[in-house]
C-alpha positions in Angstrom: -17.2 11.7 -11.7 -16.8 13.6 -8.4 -17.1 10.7 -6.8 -14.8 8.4 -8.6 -12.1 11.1 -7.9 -12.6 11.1 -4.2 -12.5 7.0 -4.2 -9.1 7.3 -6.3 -7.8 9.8 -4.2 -8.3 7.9 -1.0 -6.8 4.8 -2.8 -3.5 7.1 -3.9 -3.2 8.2 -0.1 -3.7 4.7 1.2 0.1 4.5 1.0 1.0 6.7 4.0 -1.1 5.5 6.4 0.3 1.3 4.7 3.6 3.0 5.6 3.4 3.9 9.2 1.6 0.7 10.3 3.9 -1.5 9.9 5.5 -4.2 12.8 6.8 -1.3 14.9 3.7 0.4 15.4 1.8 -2.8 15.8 4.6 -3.8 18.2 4.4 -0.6 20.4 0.3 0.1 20.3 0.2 -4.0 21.7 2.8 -3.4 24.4 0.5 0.3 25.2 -2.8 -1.5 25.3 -1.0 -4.4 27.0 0.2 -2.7 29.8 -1.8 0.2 30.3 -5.2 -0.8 28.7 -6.8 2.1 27.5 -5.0 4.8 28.9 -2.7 5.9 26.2 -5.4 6.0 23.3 -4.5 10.0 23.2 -1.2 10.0 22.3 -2.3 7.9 19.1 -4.7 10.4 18.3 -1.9 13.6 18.5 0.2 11.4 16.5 -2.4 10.7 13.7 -3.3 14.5 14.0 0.7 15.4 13.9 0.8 13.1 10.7 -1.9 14.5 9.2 -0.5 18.2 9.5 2.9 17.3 8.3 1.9 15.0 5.6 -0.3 17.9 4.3 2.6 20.1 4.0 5.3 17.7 2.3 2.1 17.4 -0.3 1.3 20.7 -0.3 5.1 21.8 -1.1 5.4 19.5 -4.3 1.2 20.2 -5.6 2.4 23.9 -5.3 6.1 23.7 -6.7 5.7 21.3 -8.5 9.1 19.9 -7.5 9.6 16.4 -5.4 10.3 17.2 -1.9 13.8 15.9 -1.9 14.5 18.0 -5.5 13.1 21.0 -3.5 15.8 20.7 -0.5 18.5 20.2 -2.7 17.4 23.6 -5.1 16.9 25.3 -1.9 19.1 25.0 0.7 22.0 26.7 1.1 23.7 23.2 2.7 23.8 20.4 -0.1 25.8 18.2 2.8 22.6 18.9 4.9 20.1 17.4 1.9 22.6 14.5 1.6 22.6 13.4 5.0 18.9 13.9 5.7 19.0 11.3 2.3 21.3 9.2 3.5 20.2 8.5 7.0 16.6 8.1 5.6 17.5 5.7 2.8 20.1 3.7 6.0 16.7 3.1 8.2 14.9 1.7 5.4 17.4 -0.8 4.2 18.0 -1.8 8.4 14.4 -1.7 9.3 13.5 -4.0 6.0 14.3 -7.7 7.1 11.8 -6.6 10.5 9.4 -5.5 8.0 9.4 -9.1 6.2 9.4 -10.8 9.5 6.3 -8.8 10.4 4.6 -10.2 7.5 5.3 -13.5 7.8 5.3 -13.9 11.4 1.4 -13.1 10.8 1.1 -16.1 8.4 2.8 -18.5 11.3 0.4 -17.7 13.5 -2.5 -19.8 11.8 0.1 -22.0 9.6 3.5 -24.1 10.0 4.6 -23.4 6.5 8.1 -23.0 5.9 9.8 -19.8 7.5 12.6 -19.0 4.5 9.5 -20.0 1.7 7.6 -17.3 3.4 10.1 -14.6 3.0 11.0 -15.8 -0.5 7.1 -15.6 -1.3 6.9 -12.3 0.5 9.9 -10.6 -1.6 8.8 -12.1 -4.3 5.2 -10.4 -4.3 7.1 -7.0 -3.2 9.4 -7.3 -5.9 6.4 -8.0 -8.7 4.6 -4.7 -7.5 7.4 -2.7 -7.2 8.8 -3.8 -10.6 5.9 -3.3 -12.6 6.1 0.4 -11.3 2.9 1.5 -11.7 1.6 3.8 -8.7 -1.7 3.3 -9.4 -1.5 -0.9 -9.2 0.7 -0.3 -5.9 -1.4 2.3 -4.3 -4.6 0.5 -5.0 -3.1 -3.3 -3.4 -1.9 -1.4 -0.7 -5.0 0.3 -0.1 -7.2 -3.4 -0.1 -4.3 -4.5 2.3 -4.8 -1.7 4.7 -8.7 -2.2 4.3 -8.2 -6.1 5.3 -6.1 -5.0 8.0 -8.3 -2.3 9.3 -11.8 -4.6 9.5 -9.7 -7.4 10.7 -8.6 -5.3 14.0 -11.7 -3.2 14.2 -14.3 -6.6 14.0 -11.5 -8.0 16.6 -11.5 -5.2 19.2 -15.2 -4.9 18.9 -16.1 -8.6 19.9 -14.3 -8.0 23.5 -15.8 -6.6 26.4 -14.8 -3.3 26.4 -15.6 -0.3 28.3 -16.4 2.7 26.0 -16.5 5.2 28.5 -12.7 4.2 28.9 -12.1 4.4 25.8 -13.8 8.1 25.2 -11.5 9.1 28.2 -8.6 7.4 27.4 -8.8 9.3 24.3 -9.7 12.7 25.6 -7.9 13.1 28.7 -4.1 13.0 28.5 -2.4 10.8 30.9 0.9 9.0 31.6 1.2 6.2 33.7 4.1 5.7 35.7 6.9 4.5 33.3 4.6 5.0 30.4 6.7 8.3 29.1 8.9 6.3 26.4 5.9 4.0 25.5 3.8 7.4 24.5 7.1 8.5 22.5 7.2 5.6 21.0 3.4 5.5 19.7 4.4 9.3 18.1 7.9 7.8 16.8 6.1 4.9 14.6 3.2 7.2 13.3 5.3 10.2 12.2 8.6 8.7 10.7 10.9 10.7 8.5 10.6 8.4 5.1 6.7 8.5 5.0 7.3 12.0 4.3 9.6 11.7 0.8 6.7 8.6 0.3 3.6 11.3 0.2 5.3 13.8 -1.1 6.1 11.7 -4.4 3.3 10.2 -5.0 1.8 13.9 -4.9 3.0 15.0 -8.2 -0.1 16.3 -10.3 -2.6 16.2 -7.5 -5.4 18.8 -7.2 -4.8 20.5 -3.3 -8.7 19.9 -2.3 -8.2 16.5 -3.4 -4.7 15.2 -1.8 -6.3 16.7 1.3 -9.3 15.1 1.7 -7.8 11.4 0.2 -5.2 12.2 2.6 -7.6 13.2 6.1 -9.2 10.0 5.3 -6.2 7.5 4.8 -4.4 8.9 7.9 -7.2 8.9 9.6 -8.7 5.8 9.0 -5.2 4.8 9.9 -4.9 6.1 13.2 -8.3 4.2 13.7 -6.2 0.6 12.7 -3.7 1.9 15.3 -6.1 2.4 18.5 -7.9 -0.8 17.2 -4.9 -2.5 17.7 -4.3 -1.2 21.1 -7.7 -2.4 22.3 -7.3 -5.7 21.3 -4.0 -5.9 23.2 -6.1 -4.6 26.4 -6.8 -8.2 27.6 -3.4 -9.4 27.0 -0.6 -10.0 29.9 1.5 -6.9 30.5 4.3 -8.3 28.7 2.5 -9.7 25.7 4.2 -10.3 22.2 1.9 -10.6 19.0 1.5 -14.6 20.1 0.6 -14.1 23.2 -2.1 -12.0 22.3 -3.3 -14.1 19.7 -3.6 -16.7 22.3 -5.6 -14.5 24.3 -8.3 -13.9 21.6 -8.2 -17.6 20.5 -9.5 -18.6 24.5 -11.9 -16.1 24.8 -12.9 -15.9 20.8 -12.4 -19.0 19.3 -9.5 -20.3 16.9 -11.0 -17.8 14.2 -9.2 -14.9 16.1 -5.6 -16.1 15.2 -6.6 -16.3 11.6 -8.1 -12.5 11.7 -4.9 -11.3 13.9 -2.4 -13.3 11.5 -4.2 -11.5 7.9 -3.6 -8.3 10.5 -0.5 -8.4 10.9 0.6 -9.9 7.8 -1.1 -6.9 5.9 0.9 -4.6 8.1 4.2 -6.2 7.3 3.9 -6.8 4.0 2.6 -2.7 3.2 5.8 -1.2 5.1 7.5 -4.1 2.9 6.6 -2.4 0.2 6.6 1.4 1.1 10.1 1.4 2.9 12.2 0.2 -0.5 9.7 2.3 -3.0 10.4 5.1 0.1 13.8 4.6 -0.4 13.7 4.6 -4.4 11.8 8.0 -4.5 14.2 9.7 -2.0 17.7 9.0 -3.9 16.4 9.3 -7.2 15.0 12.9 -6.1 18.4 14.1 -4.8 21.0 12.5 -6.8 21.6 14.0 -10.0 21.7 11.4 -12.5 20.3 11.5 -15.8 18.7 8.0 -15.8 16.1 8.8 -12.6 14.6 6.1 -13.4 17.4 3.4 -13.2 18.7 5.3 -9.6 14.8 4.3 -8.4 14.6 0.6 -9.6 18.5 -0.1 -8.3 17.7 1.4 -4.9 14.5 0.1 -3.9 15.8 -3.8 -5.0 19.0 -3.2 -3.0 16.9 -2.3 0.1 14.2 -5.3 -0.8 17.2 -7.9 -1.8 19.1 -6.5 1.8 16.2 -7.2 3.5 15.6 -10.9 2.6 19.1 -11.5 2.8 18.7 -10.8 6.1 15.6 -12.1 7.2 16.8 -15.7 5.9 19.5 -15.3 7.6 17.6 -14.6 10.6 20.7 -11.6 11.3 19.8 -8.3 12.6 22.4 -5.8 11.7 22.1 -4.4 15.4 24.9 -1.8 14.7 23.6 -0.5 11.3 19.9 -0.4 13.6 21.8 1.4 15.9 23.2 4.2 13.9 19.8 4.2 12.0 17.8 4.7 14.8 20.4 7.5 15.8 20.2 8.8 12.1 16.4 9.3 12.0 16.2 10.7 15.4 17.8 13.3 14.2 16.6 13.5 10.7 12.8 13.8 11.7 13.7 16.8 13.8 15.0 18.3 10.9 12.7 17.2 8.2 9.6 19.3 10.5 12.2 22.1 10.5 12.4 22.4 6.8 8.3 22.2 6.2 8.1 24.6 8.3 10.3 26.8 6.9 9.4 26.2 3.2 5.7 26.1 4.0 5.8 29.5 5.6 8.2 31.0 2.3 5.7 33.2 -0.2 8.3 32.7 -2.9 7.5 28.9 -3.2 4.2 28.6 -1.6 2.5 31.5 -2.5 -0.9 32.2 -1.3 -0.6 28.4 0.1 1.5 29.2 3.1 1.1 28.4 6.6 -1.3 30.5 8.6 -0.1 31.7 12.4 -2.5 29.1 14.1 -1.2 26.3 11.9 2.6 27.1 12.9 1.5 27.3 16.4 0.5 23.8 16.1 3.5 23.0 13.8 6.0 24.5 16.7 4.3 21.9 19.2 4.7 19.3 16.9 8.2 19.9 16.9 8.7 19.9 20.4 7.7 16.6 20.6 9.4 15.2 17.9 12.7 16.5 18.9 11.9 15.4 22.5 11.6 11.6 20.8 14.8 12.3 18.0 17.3 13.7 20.7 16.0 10.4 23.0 16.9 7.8 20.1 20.3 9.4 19.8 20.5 9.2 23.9 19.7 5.4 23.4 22.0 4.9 20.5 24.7 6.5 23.0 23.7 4.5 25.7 24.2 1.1 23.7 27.2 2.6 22.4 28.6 3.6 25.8 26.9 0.8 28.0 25.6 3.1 30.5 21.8 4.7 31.2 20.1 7.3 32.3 17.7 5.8 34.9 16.1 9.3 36.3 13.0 9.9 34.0 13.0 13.5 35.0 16.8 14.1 34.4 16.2 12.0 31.3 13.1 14.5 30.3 14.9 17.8 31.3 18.4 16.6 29.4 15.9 16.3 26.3 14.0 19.7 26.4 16.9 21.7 27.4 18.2 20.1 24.2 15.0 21.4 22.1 15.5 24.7 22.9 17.9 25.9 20.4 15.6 24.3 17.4 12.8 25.6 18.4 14.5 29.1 18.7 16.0 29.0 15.5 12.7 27.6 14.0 10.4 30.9 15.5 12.9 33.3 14.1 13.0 32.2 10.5 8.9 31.6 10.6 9.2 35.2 12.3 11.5 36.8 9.1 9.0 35.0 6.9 5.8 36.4 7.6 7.6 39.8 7.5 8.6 39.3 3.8 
């Protein structure tokens, strides 16, 4: 019985780690491997650690309360404009970054096939929209967790048939280093892993959990995906420098055989077609959380078919809404900031958490955490202002110190309410 528990839980928690690899992580851990082989491995496994912590405390918050996360923020704070816009910008990035999620998926199946680009995202949308529609989180939870299981042996049996060098890859993971002009690539590999929606995602499908079991379903999802991740970023490691998901593929089909674009195709067609699937239910879970309508249900099932139907629209239109990406990207670099912020602070509040709440050594990690996440939000808003403005800062270490000095008031703020916390 234990056992079949453990299974189910692992299953249920699939879903975060379906979420954050998706076509933007696969995108940035092949341009990592690409260009700097195996010297970046660490920074995928802080940002699988960093996921893991901060996942375990949007659970924790809702197994404990008993309240959604979104519900939560809106009973608790003091700012309902600030729960609105943290909803808002969220719900934005998941509707812009949906047709890129389709395209993922299909762009997997045209590697091994020539069948029809606009059937593809029809058949795609259409299996998105069956799942999603039935509604059931066990049935979604449980594809998604066969998908991510395809996608991770896929990877895994692909990196392990090239010649590799392990004591690399031990040091690449131990020792952190970064390359010349590898900064933004390591912020990048954090930015995909830990992203602001993933945390609504885990939070909801947390409801009537058992703590000792959301935490080890969860340890192994994340986990396992942060394995996918670095798998992914070793099979990029014999690829040109500036490699896309075809070139690589037509790396592994000289040295492997044409089996290898088949096994990279399922790969990244899994990945697309999971964040396909976890962005719009994402989405779904967030508004119907935090508006107050009656019929919950009927907010959930219009929101995530707007974002899937927006989606489509778009990827057969082949049109990428580059200024509603823009302001997304902008949005969420903010929002993820602020999302760390508030665990923090409800995590480490006795009223709500109870004998549950954040131990010293646990914030200390939380506080690094949020350096590093606002050092990557308050550099998507510098981008965003740079496409806005036409202009960029070229100095990396003007760049870096323009970011921290930034952080500092956060992090301030942060310290003092943990501070007046413990003191309650």
């Amino acid at each position: 019985m234990q056992l079949n528990k453990r299974i189910s839980s692992i299953l249920l928690w699939s879903i975060v780690s379906a979420a954050f690899i998706g076509p933007g992580t696969l995108a940035t851990a092949t341009a990592a491997g690409a260009q700097y082989g195996t010297q970046l491995i660490w920074a995928l496994v802080f940002s699988t650690i960093a996921c893991l912590v901060l996942q375990e405390m949007a659970a924790r918050i809702t197994i404990i309360s008993g309240e959604g996360l979104g519900s939560i923020m809106k009973n608790k704070s003091k700012s309902q404009f600030g729960v609105y816009f943290i909803g808002f910008s969220v719900v934005l990035g998941c509707a812009a970054y949906q047709a890129g999620n389709i395209l993922g998926a299909i762009s997997g199946v045209l590697l091994f096939t020539n069948f029809s680009k606009l059937g593809l995202i029809l058949a795609t949308g259409l299996c998105c929209c069956a799942l999603l529609w039935k509604g059931s989180i066990k049935l979604i939870t449980t594809s998604l967790g066969i998908l991510v299981a395809i996608m991770g042996l896929m990877f895994l049996f692909l990196a392990f048939q090239l010649p590799l060098s392990w004591s690399d890859v031990v040091e690449g993971a131990t020792i952190p280093n970064i390359p010349d002009g590898a900064s933004w690539i390591v912020l990048g590999l954090v930015g995909t892993t830990i992203v602001p929606y993933n945390l609504f995602l885990g939070a909801g499908v947390a409801k009537n959990e058992v703590l000792s079991n959301m935490r080890f379903g969860l340890s192994i999802s994340v986990l396992f995906g942060g394995i996918i991740s670095i798998a992914i970023l070793l099979v990029a490691t014999n690829a040109s420098s500036e490699s896309g998901f075809a070139d690589v593929a037509n790396v592994l089909g000289s040295y492997l055989g044409n089996w290898a674009f088949v096994f990279m195709g399922v790969g990244l067609f899994a990945a697309g077609i999971t964040s396909s699937i976890t962005s719009p239910m994402a989405a779904a879970i967030i508004t119907s959380s935090i508006i107050g309508h009656q019929d919950k249900n009927k907010v959930y099932r219009m929101t995530w078919i707007s974002v899937l139907f927006i989606g489509m629209l778009f990827g057969m239109l082949d049109f990428k809404p580059l200024s509603v990406i823009i302001a997304a990207q902008a949005l969420n670099g903010l929002v993820l900031p602020l999302m760390v912020i508030v665990l923090i602070i409800f995590t480490n509040n006795k009223k709500i958490m109870g004998e549950t709440s954040n131990s010293w050594l646990l914030n200390i990690l939380c506080l690094f955490i949020l350096n590093i996440v606002l050092l990557i939000g308050f550099n998507n808003c510098l981008k965003s202002i740079e496409q806005i403005f036409t202009f960029k800062v070229e100095s990396s270490a003007i760049r870096f110190m323009i970011l921290q000095v930034s952080s500092i008031l956060p992090l301030l703020y942060t310290i003092i309410r943990v501070i007046k916390s413990k003191k309650v």
